[in-house]
Every structure is written in structure tokens, then in C-alpha cells.
C-alpha positions in Angstrom: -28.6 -19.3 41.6 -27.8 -18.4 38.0 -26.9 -20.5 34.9 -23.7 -19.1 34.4 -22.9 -20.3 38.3 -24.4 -23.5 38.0 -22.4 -24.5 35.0 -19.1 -23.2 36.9 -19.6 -24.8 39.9 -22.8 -27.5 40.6 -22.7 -29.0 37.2 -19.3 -30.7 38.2 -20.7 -32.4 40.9 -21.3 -36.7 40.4 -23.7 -38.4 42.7 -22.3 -41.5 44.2 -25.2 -42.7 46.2 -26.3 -42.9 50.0 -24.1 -45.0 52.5 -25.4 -47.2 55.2 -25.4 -43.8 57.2 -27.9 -42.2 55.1 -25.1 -39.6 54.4 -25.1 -38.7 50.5 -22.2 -38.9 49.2 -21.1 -36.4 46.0 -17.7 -36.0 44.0 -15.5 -33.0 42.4 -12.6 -33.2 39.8 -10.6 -31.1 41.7 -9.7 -29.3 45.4 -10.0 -26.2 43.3 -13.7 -26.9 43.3 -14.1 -28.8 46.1 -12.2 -25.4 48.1 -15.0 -23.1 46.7 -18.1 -25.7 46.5 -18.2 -26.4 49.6 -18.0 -22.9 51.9 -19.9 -21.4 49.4 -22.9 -23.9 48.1 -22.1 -26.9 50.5 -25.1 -25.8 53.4 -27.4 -24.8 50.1 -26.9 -28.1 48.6 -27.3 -30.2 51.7 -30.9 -28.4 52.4 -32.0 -29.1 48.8 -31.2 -32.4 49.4 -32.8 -32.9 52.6 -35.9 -30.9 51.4 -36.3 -33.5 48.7 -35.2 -36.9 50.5 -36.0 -36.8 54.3 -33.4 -39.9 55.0 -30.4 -38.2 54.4 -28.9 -36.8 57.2 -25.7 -35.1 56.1 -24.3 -34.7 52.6 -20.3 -35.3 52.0 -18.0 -34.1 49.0 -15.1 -35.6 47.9 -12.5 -35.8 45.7 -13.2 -38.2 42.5 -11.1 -41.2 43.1 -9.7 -41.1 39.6 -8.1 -38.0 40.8 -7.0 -38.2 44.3 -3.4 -40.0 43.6 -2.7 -37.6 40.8 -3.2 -34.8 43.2 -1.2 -36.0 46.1 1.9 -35.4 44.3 1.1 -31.5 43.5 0.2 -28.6 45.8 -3.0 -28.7 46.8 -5.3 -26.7 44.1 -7.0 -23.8 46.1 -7.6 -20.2 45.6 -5.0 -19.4 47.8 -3.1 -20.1 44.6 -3.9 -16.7 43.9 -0.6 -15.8 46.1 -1.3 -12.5 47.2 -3.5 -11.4 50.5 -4.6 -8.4 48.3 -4.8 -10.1 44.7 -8.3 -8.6 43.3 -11.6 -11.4 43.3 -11.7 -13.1 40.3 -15.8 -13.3 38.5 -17.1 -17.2 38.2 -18.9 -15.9 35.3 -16.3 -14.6 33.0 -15.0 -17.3 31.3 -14.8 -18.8 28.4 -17.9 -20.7 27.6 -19.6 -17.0 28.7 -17.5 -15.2 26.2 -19.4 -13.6 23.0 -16.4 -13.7 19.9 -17.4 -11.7 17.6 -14.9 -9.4 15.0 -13.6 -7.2 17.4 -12.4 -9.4 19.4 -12.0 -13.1 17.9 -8.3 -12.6 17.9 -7.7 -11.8 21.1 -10.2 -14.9 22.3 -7.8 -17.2 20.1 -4.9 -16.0 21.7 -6.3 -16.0 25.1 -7.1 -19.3 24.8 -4.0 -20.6 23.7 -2.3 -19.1 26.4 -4.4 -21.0 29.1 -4.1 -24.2 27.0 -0.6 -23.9 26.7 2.1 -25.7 29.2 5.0 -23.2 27.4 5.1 -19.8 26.8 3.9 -18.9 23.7 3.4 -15.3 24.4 5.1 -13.2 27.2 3.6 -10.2 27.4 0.3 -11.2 25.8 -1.1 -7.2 26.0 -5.3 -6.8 24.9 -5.8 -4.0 23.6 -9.5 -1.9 22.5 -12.1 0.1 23.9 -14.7 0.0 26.7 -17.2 -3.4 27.1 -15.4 -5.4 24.1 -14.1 -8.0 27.0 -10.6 -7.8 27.8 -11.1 -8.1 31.6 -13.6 -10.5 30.9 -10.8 -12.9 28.7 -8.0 -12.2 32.1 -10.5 -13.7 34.5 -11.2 -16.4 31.8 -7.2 -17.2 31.3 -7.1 -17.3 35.1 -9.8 -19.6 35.9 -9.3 -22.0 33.0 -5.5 -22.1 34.7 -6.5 -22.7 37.9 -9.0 -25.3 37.1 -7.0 -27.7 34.7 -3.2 -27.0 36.3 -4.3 -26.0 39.5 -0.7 -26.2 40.9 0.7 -22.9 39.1 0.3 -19.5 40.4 -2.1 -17.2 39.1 -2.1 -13.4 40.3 -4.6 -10.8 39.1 -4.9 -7.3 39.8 -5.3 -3.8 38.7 -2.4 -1.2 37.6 -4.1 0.8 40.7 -3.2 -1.9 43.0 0.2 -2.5 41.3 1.3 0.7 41.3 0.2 0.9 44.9 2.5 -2.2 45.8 5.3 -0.4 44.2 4.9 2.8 45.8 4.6 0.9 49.2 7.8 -0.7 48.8 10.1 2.4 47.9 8.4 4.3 50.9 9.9 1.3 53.3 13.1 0.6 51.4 11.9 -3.0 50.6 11.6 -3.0 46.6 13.5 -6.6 46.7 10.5 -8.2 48.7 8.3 -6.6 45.5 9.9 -8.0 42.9 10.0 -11.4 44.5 6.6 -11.2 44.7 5.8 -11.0 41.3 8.8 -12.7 40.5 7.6 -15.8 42.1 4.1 -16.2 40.2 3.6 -18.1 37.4 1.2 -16.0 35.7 1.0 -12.1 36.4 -2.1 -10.5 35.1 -2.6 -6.7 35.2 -5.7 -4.7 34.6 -5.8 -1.4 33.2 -2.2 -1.1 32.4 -2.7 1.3 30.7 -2.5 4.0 33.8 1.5 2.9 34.1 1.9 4.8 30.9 4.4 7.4 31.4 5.4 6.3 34.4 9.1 5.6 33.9 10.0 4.3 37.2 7.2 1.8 37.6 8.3 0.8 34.0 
């Protein structure tokens, strides 16, 4: 396992100690974590464990109590938040602690962040513009994982202008163009890569 992974993930976890069933019990912040944690690094961390203190007979991650009322009133912080079946993967290592500002591109950090930091709008469409490897897809996965992870109840979709265009083509070949722009009517955030391949396309416009 990486750095950058370890920092997304592992370095949330908090021991809480072994109970009387020699179980080993660890907490998360959020579901958001504790939804990808577990499937992904839960058997790995339990072997680790185990390898290291031959008592333990299970591990168990939880919610941290500090957080468990707070989330019973919103909707449960998973990435199914990402709404879409089709929605393209988003990359645990670009965010913004892995982002390298330099000239080029220290304005379009600053107003990436804001946007993720913000709870209003402060700029609708935010459109990053420059040339290849300067990290604009790297700033959309960041905006959409530092969303998901600190207001885990909105709606993040991320995808390519391939895979746009594709949806939109789809629905005018079976007559259903309301159902597409409910779709994307219905997130909170709508992130599109490579937009840039819509140009000139006056209907998808």
C-alpha cells in the first residue's frame, strides 16, 4: 500500500482497544470511509492485526460516536452518492494534499478549493482551462472527494464529455430526453471531463 492511500484512507482510522471478546475494535469519521474501508482494506487490516497480536480474533469498524447522531439525520454518506450506475471511478490519490500549485495553476487550485469549501455557489460553471499534465482532472477528482468526505449528503457526479455525450445521444434515439435532464438535473454537483469535445456541437449545447 502507498502513502498517498494510506493518508486517504488508514490514517483516519482510531484505535479503541480490545473488548472482552478479544475483538479489536477501530473507528471512522464517516460512512463515506467506513463504505470504502472496509470492502476494500477491512480483510488486509484484520490479518495485520492478527499477524501481530495472536488474541484477537476479529477486528470491527465503527462509526466514531461523536458522529453517529449527527449522521442519523442525513442520507447515509456512501459512494453511491455518486448517483449514476455509469458515473466514471474517481482516483483516491488526486486530491488536494497530492496537488503540486505551482504558477500555472495556483489559480485554478484557489478556486477549486473554494468551491469544495463552500456551502453556496460561488461559481456556476467553474470551467479549468490549460494544456496536457498541468492537473485539471486531477483538481475535479479533488473537488469531488473533498465534497464527499466533509458533506457527504450532496451529490456528486463525474464523468467524461464521451460519456455525456453518449447519455444524450441515448436518450434522443429512445425519445426519453426528459429522464436525461432529470438526471443531471437532480445532482448537486455535475463535473465533466474533457468538455472540450462538446465544442461545436450545438444540440448537446
Amino acid at each position: 500500500m502507498g502513502q498517498v492511500a494510506f493518508k486517504s484512507w488508514l490514517n483516519h482510522l482510531v484505535l479503541l482497544g480490545i473488548n472482552d471478546k478479544k475483538v479489536l475494535n477501530l473507528s471512522l469519521p464517516s460512512r463515506f470511509l467506513m463504505d470504502w474501508v472496509i470492502p476494500h482494506y477491512g480483510n488486509r487490516i484484520e490479518y495485520i492485526c492478527r499477524k501481530y497480536c495472536r488474541d484477537i480474533t476479529s477486528i470491527k469498524i465503527v462509526l466514531a460516536e461523536n458522529n453517529i447522531r449527527n449522521s442519523e439525520n442525513k442520507i447515509k454518506p456512501s459512494i453511491k452518492n455518486m448517483v449514476m450506475d455509469d458515473t466514471s471511478p474517481l482516483d483516491p490519490r488526486f486530491t488536494f494534499d497530492n496537488f503540486v500549485v505551482g504558477k500555472s495553476n495556483e489559480f485554478a487550485f484557489a478556486a477549486a478549493k473554494r468551491v469544495s469549501e463552500s456551502s453556496k455557489v460561488v461559481f456556476n460553471p467553474l470551467f479549468l482551462f490549460g494544456g496536457v499534465g498541468l492537473g485539471k482532472t486531477h483538481l475535479m477528482h479533488a473537488v469531488a472527494w473533498d465534497i464527499l468526505l466533509k458533506r457527504s449528503s450532496r451529490k456528486v457526479v463525474y464523468l467524461s464529455a464521451e460519456k455525456f455525450m453518449y447519455e444524450f445521444v441515448k436518450s434522443l434515439r429512445f425519445r426519453d430526453t426528459m429522464s436525461f435532464k432529470e438526471k443531471f438535473r437532480s445532482v448537486d454537483v455535475l463535473m465533466i471531463d474533457d468538455i472540450q469535445f462538446i465544442a461545436g456541437k450545438d444540440s448537446t449545447q
